[in-house]
C-alpha atoms as a printed R data frame, in Angstrom:
    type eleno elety resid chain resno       x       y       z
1   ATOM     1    CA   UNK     A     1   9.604  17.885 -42.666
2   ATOM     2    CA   UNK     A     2  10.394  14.000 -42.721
3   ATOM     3    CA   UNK     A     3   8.396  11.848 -44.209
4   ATOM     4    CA   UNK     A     4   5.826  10.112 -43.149
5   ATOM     5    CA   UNK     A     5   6.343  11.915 -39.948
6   ATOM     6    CA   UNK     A     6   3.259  14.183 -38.808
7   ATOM     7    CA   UNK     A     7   4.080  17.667 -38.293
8   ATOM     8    CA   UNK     A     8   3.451  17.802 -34.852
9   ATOM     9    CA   UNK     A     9   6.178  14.748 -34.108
10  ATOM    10    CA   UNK     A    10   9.014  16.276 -36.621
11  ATOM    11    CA   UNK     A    11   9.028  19.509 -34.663
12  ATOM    12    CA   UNK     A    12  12.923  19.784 -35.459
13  ATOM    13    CA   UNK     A    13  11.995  23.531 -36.410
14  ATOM    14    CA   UNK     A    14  10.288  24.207 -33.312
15  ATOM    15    CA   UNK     A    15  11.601  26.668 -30.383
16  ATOM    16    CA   UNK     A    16  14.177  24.613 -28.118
17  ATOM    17    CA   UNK     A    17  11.650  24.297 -25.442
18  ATOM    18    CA   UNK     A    18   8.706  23.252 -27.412
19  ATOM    19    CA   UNK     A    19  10.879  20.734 -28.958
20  ATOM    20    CA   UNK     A    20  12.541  19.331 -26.056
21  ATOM    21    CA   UNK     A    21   9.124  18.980 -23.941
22  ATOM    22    CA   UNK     A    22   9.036  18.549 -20.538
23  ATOM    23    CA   UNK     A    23  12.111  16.126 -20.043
24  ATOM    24    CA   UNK     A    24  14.234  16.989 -22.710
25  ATOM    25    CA   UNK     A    25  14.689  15.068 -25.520
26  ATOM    26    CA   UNK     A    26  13.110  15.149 -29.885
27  ATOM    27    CA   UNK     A    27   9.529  16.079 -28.816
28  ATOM    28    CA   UNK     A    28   8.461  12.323 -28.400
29  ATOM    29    CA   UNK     A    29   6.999  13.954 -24.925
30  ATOM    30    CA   UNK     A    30   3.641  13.585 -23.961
31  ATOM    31    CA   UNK     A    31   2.849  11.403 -26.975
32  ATOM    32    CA   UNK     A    32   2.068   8.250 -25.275
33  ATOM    33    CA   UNK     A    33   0.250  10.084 -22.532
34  ATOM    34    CA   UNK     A    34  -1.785  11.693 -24.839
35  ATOM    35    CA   UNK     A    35  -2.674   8.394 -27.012
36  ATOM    36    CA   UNK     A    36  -2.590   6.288 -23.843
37  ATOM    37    CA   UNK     A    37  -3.201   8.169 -21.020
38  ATOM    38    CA   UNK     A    38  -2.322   6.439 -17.365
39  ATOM    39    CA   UNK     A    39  -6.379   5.852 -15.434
40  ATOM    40    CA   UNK     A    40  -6.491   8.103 -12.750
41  ATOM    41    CA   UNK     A    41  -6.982   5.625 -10.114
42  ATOM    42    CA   UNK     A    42  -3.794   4.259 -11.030
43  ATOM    43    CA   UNK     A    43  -1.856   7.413 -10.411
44  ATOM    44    CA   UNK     A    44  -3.825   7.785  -7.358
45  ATOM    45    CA   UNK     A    45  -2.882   4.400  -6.017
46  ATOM    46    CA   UNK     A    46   1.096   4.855  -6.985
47  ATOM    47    CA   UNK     A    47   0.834   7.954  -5.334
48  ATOM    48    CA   UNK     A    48  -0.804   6.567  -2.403
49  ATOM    49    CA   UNK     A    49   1.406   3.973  -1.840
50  ATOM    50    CA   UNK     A    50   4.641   5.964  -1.619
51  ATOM    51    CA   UNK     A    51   2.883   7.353   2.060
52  ATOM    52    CA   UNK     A    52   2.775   3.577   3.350
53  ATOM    53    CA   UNK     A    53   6.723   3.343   3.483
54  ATOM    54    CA   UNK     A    54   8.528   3.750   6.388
55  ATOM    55    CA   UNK     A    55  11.991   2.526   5.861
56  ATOM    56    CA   UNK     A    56  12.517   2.046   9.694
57  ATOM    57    CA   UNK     A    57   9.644  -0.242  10.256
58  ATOM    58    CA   UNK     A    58  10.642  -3.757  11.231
59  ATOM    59    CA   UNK     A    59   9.194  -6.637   8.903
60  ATOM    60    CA   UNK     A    60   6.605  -8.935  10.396
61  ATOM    61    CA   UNK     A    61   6.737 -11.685   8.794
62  ATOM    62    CA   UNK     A    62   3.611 -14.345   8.463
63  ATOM    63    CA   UNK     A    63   4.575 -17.596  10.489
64  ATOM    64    CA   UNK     A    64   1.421 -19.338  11.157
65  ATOM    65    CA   UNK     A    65  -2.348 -19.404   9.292
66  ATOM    66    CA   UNK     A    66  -5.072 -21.494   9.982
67  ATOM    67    CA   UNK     A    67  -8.801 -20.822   7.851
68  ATOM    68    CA   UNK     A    68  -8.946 -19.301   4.701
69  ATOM    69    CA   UNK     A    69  -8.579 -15.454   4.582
70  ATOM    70    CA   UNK     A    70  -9.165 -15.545   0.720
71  ATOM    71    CA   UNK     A    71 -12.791 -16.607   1.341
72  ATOM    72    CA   UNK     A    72 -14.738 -13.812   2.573
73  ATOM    73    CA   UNK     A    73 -17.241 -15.110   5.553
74  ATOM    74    CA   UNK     A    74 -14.085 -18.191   6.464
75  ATOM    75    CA   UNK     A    75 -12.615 -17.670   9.838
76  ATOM    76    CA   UNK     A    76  -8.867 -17.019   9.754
77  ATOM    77    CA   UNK     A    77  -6.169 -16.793  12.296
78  ATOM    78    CA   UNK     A    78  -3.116 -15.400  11.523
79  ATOM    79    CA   UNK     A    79   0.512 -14.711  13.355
80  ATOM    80    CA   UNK     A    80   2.756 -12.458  12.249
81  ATOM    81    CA   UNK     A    81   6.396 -12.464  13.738
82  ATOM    82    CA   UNK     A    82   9.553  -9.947  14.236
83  ATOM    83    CA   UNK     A    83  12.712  -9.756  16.604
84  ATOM    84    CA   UNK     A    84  10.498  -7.731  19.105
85  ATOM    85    CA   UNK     A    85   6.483  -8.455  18.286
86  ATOM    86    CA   UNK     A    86   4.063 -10.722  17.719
87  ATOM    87    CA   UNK     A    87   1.025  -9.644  16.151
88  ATOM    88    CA   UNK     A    88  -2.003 -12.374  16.326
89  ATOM    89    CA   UNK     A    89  -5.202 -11.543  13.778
90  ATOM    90    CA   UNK     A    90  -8.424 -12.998  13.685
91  ATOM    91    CA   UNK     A    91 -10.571 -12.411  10.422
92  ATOM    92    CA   UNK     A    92 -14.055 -12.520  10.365
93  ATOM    93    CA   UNK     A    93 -16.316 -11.631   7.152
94  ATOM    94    CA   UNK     A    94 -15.166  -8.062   7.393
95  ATOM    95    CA   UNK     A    95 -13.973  -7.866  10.330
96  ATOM    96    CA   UNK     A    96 -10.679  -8.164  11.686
97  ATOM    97    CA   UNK     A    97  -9.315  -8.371  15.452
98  ATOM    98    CA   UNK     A    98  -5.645  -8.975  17.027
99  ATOM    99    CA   UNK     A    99  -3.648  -8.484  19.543
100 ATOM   100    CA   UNK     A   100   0.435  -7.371  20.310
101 ATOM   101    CA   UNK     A   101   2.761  -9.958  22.370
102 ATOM   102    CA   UNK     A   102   3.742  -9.077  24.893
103 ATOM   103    CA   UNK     A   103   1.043  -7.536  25.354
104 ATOM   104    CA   UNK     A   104   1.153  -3.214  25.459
105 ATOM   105    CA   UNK     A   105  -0.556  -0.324  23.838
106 ATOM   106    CA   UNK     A   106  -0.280   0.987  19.806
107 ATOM   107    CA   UNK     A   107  -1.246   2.260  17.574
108 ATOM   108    CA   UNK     A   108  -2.336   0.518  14.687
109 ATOM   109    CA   UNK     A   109  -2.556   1.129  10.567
110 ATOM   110    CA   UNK     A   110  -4.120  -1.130   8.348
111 ATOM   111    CA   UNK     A   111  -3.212  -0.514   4.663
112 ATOM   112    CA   UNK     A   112  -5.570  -2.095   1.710
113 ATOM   113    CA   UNK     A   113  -6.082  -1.248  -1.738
114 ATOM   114    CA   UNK     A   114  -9.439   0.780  -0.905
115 ATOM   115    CA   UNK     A   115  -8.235   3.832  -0.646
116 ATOM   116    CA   UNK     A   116  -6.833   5.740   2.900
117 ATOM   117    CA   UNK     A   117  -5.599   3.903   5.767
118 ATOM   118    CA   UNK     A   118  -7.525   3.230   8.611
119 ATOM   119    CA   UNK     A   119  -6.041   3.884  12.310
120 ATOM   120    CA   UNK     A   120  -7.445   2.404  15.590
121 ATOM   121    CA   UNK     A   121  -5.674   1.932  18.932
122 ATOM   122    CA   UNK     A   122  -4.387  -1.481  20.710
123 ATOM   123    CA   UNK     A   123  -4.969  -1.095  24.682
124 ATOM   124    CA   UNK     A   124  -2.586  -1.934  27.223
125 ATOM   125    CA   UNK     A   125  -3.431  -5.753  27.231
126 ATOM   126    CA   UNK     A   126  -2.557  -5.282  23.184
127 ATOM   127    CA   UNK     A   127  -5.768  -5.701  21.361
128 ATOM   128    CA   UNK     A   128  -7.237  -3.566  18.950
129 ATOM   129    CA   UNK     A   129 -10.220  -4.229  16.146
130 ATOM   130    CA   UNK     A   130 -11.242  -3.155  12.777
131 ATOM   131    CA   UNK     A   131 -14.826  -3.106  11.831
132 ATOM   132    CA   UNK     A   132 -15.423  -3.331   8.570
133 ATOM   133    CA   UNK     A   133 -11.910  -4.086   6.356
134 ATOM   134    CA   UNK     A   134 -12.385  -4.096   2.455
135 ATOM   135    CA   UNK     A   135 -11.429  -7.305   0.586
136 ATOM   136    CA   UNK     A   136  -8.437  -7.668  -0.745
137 ATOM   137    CA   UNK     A   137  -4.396  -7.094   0.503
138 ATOM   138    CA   UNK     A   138  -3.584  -5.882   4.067
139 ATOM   139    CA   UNK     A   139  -0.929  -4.870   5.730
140 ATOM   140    CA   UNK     A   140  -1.006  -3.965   9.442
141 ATOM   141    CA   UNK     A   141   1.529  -1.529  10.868
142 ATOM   142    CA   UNK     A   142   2.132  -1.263  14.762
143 ATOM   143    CA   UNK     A   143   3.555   1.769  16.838
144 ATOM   144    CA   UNK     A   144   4.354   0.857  20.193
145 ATOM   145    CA   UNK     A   145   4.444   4.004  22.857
146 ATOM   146    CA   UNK     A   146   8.044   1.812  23.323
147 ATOM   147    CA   UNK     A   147  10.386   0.945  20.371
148 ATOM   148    CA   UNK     A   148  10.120   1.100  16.581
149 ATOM   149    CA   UNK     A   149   7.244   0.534  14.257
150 ATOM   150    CA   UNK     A   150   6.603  -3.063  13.128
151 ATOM   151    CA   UNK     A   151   5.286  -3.852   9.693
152 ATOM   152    CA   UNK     A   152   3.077  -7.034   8.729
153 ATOM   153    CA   UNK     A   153   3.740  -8.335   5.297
154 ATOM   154    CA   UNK     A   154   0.928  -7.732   2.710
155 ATOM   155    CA   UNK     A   155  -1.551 -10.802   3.099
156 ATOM   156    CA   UNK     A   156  -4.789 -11.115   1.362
157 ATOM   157    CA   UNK     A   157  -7.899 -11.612   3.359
């Protein structure tokens, strides 16, 4: 054994697949998770937020605010552009309303850091509503019945 080393680090002695862990390697494996272990709710989120991509989605990007959206209870206006949509949100307290130019039926995803995503439906005329959205990021996602999905960029409200 080396010293200074613990036993259980030094495991040159060991069987090859105790030694090499789980990724290959001098054993090193699993120490840090086992001293410093990654929360849960961390995992959960980084998990989580590999189901929120969709690589064909068309950016939205924010053009226009007016109100704070950081201060819950503030009215807020918001418009959000791309090549094909516009999407126009209203924020109030915890609420949240908008609508798609031109103006046709979607449906609509609203990501935030609160856990699952919550899905409503825009009408023909192009409005849809959220009742009660968490503090914090959001990030709206529209699927038209025509053409791709557009994406709003993340925007805290």
């Amino acid at each position: 054994m080396s010293e200074g080393l613990p036993e259980r680090i030094n495991n040159r002695d060991a069987p090859r697949g105790e030694a090499e862990g789980r990724h290959g390697g001098d054993g090193w494996d699993g120490l840090v998770s086992r001293m410093d272990p990654v929360p849960a709710h961390v995992v959960a989120a980084a998990k989580a937020s590999l189901s929120w991509r969709d690589p064909d989605a068309e950016l939205a990007a924010l053009v226009e605010q007016h109100g704070l959206a950081e201060v819950r209870g503030e009215h807020a206006m918001l418009t959000f552009e791309s090549g094909s949509l516009t999407i126009e949100v209203e924020v109030l307290g915890r609420s949240l309303a908008g609508q798609i130019v031109p103006p046709q039926a979607a449906r609509v995803r609203l990501d935030h850091g609160g856990g699952d995503p919550l899905w409503t439906s825009a009408d023909a005329l192009g409005r849809f509503a959220f009742d009660t959205v968490a503090p914090g990021h959001i990030r709206l996602t529209c699927y038209p019945e025509t053409g791709g999905a557009v994406r709003t960029a993340w925007t805290r409200v």
